[in-house]
TILUM-937164 format. One record per residue (C-alpha): residue in one letter; x, y, z; residue number from 1. Coordinates in steps of 0.1 Angstrom, whole numbers, plus 2048, in hexadecimal, padded with zeros to 3 digits. Each point is the difference from the previous one (the first is absolute). Example, Ala and Ser with C-alpha at 12.3 -4.5 7.8 and 13.67 -1.06 7.14 Angstrom:
+---+-----+-----+-----+-----+
! r !   X !   Y !   Z !   k !
+---+-----+-----+-----+-----+
! A ! 87B ! 7D3 ! 84E !   1 !
! S ! 80E ! 822 ! 7F9 !   2 !
+---+-----+-----+-----+-----+
//
This chain:
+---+-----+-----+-----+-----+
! r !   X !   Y !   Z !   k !
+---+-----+-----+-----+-----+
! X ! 800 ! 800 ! 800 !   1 !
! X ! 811 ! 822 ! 7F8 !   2 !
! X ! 7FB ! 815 ! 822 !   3 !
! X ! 804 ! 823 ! 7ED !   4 !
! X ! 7DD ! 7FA ! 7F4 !   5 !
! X ! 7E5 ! 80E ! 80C !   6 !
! X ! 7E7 ! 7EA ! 813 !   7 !
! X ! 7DA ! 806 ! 7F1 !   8 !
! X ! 7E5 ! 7F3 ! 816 !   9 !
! X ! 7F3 ! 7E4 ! 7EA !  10 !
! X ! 7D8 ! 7EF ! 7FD !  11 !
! X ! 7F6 ! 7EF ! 81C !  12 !
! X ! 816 ! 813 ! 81D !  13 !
! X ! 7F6 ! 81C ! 814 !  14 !
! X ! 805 ! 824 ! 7F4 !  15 !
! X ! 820 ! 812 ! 818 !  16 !
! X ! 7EC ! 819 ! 814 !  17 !
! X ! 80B ! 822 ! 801 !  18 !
! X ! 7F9 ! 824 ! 80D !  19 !
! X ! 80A ! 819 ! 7F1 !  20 !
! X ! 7F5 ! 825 ! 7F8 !  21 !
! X ! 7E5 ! 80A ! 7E5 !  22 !
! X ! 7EA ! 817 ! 7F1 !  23 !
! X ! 7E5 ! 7FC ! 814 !  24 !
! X ! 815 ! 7FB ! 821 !  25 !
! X ! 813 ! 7E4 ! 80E !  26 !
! X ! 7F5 ! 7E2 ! 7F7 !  27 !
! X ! 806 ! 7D4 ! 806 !  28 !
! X ! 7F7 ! 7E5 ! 7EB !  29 !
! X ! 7F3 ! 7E7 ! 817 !  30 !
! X ! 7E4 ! 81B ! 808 !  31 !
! X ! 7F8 ! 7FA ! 7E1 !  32 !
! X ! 7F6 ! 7DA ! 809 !  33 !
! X ! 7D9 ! 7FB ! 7FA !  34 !
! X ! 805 ! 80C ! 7D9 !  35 !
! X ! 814 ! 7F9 ! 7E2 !  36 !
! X ! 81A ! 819 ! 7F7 !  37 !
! X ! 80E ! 806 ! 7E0 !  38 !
! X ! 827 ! 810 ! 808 !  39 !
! X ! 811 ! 80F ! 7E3 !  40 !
! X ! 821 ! 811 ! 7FA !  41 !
! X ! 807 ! 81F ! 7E8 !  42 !
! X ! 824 ! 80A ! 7F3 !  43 !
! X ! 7F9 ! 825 ! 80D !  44 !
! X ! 7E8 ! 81D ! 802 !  45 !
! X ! 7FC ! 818 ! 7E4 !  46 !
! X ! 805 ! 7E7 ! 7E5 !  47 !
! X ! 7EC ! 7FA ! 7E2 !  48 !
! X ! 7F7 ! 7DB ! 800 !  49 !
! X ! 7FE ! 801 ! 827 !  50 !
! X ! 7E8 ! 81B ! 7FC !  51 !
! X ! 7EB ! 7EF ! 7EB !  52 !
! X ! 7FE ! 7E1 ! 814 !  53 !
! X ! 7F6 ! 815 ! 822 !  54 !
! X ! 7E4 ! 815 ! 7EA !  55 !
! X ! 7F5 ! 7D9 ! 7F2 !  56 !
! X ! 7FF ! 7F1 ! 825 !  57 !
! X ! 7F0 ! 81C ! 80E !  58 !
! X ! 7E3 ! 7FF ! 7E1 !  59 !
! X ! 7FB ! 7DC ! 808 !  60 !
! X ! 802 ! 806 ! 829 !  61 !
! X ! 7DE ! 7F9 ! 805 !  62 !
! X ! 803 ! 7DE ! 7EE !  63 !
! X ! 81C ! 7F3 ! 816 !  64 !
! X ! 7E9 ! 80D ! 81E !  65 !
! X ! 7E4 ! 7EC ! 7F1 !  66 !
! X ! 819 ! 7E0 ! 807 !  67 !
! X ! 807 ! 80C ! 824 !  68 !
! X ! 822 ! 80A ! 7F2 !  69 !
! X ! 817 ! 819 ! 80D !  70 !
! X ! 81A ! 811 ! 7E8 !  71 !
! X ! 820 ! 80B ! 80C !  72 !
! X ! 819 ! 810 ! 7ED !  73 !
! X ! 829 ! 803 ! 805 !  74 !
! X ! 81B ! 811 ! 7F9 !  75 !
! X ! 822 ! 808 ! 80E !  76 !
! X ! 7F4 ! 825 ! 7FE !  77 !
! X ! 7F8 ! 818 ! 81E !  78 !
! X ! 7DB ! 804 ! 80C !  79 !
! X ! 803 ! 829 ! 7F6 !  80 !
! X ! 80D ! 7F2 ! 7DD !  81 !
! X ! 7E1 ! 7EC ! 804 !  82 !
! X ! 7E8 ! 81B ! 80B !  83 !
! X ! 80D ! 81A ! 7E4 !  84 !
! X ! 7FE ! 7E2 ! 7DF !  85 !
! X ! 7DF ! 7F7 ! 80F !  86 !
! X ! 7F8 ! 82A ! 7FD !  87 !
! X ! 80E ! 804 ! 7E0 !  88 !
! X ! 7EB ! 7DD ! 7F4 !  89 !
! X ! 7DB ! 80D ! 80A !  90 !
! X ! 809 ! 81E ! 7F1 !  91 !
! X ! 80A ! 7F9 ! 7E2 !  92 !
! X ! 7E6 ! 7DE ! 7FA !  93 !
! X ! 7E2 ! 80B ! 818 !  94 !
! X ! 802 ! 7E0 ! 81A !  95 !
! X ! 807 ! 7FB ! 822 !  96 !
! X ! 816 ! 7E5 ! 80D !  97 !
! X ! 7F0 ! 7E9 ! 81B !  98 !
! X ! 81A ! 7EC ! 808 !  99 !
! X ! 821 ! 802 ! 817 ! 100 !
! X ! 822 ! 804 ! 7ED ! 101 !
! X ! 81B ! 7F2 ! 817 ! 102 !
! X ! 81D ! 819 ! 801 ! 103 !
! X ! 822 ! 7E3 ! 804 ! 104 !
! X ! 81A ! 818 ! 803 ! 105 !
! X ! 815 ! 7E5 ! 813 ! 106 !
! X ! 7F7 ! 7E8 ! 7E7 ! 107 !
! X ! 7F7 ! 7E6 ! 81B ! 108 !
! X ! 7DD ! 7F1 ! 7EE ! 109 !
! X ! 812 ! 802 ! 7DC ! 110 !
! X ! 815 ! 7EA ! 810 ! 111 !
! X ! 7ED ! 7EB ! 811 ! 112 !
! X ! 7EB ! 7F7 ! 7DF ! 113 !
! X ! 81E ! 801 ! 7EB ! 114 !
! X ! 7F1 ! 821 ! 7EC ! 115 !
! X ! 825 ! 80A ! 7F4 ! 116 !
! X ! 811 ! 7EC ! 7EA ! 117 !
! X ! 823 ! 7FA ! 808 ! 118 !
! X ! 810 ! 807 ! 7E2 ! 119 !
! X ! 7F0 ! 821 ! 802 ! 120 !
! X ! 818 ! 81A ! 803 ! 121 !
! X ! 7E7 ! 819 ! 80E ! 122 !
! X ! 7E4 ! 7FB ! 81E ! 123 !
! X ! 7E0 ! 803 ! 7EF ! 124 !
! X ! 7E7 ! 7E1 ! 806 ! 125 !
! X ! 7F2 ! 7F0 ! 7DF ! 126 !
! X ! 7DC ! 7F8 ! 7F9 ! 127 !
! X ! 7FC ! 7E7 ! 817 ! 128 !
! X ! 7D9 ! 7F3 ! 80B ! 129 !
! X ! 7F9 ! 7EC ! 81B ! 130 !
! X ! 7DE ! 7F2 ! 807 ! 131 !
! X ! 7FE ! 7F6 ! 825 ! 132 !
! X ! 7DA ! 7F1 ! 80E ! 133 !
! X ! 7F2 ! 807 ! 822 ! 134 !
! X ! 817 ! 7EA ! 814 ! 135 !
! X ! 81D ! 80F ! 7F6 ! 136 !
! X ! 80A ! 7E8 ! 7E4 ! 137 !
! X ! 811 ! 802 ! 7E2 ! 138 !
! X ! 7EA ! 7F5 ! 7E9 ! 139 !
! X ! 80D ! 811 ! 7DD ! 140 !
! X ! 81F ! 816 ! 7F5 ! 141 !
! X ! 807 ! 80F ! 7DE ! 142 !
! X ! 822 ! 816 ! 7F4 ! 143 !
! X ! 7FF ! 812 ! 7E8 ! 144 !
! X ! 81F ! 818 ! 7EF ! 145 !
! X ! 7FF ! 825 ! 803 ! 146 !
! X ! 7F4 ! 807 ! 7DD ! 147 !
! X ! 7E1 ! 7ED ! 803 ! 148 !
! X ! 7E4 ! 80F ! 80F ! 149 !
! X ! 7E5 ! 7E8 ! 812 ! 150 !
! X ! 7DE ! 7F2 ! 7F3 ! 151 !
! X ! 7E4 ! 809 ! 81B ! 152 !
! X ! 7EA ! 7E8 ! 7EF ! 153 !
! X ! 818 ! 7E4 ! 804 ! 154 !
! X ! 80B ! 808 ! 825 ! 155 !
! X ! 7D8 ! 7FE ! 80A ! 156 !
! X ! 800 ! 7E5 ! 7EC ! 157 !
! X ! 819 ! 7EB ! 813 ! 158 !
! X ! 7EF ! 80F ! 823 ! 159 !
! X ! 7DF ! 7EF ! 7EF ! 160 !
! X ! 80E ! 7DC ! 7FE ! 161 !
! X ! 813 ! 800 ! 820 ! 162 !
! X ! 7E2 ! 80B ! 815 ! 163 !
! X ! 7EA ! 7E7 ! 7E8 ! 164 !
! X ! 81B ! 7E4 ! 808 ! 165 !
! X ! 7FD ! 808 ! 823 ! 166 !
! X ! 7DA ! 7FE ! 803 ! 167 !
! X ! 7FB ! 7E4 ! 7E3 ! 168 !
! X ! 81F ! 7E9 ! 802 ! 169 !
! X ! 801 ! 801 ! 7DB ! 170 !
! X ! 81F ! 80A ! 7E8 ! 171 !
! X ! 7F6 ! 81A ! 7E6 ! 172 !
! X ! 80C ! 7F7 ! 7D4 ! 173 !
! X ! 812 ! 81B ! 7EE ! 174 !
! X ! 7F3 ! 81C ! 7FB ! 175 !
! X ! 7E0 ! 7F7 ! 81C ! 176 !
! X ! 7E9 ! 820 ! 809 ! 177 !
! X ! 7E9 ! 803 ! 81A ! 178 !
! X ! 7DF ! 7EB ! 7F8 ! 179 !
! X ! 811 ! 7E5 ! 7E9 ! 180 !
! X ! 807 ! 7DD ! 805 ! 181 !
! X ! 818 ! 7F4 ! 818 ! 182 !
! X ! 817 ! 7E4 ! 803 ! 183 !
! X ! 7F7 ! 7E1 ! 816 ! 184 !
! X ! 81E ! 7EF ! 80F ! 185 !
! X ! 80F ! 7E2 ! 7EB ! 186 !
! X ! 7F8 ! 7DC ! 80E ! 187 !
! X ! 81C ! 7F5 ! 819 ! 188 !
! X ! 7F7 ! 7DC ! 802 ! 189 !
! X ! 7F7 ! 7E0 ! 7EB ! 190 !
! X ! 7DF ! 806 ! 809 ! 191 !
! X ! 7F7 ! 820 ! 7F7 ! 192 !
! X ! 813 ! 7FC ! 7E0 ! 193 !
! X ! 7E7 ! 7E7 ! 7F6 ! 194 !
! X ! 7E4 ! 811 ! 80E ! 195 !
! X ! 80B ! 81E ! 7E4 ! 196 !
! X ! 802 ! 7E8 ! 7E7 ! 197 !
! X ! 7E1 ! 7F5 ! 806 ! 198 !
! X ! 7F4 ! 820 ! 7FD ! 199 !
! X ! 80D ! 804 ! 7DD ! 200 !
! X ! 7E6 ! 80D ! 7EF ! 201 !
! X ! 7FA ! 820 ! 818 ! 202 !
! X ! 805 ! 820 ! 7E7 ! 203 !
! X ! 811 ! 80E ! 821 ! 204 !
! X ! 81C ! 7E7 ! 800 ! 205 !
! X ! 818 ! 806 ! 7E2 ! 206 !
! X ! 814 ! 7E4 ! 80A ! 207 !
! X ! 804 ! 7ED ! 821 ! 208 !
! X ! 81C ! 815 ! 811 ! 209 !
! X ! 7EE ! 823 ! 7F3 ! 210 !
! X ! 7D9 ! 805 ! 80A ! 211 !
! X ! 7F3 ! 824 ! 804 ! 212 !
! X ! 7DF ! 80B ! 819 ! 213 !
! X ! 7F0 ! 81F ! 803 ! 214 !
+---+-----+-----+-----+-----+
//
């Protein structure tokens, strides 16, 4: 294993808790436990792309609130940094952020979820996205370079078949929305492998490893 690395908190494990200061005050994860939040870096304030992602997330806030998700944005920025993009933002696009911006100055959370690559010469966090449920779990990340600016769409998406996994117990086929059909667990035994051959001629089974519901 090469040590120099950073460590990212991986599916399954409990998100690193933290405090740290924000826009709208000091805040901690873990007070957090009860929802889902959706944690996402950004390089640094007053840039384009970043700006376009924060006016995006905060057009699509009430949608994530819908989910009983809390957003929470980061950067390695101050809070006054914060304060004065988040000014120049409503005045320039006519919205109001309603979500915290952590202000890392120490670098301590970008750290502790490997935001900073290390082969980055500079300190500014990538486009990381971490979906963590209501008992502080893991449950999704995604990474994305500093040229490409997030999909909305697909970051609800993902929030959509986590919580449906969660409440269902069924895995979701590419490209799944909300209101399709779902997949049911393969057969793990003899038995229920003959019990879906059996059940060949269902136009829900495409073959006996691969039957959808919903």
């Amino acid at each position: 294993m090469d040590e120099t690395r950073p460590y990212i908190p991986l599916i399954g494990e409990a998100a690193p808790d933290f405090e740290a200061p924000s826009t709208h005050g000091p805040i901690r994860l873990s007070d957090f436990r009860g929802q889902w939040v959706v944690l996402f870096s950004h390089p640094a304030d007053f840039t384009p792309v970043c700006t376009t992602e924060f006016v995006a997330f905060t057009e699509r806030a009430h949608d994530f609130e819908k989910r009983n998700v809390k957003l929470i944005g980061l950067s390695v920025d101050s809070v006054s940094s914060h304060l004065a993009w988040q000014a120049s933002i409503e005045q320039a696009f006519g919205v109001t952020i309603p979500f915290p911006i952590v202000a890392d100055l120490s670098q301590k959370v970008a750290h502790m979820y490997g935001m900073i690559p290390p082969a980055s010469e500079s300190t500014v966090t990538v486009r990381t996205v971490f979906f963590i449920d209501d008992k502080g779990i893991v449950r999704a990340l995604i990474y994305y370079p500093l040229s490409l600016g997030r999909s909305m769409d697909e970051i609800l998406r993902v929030v959509d078949a986590l919580q449906f996994n969660q409440q269902e117990g069924l895995s979701t086929p590419a490209n799944w929305m909300p209101g399709q059909p779902a997949v049911v667990p393969a057969p793990v035994t003899v038995e229920g492998l003959r019990e879906r051959l059996r059940d060949s001629g269902d136009s829900a089974q495409r073959t006996w490893y691969l039957k959808l519901r919903g």
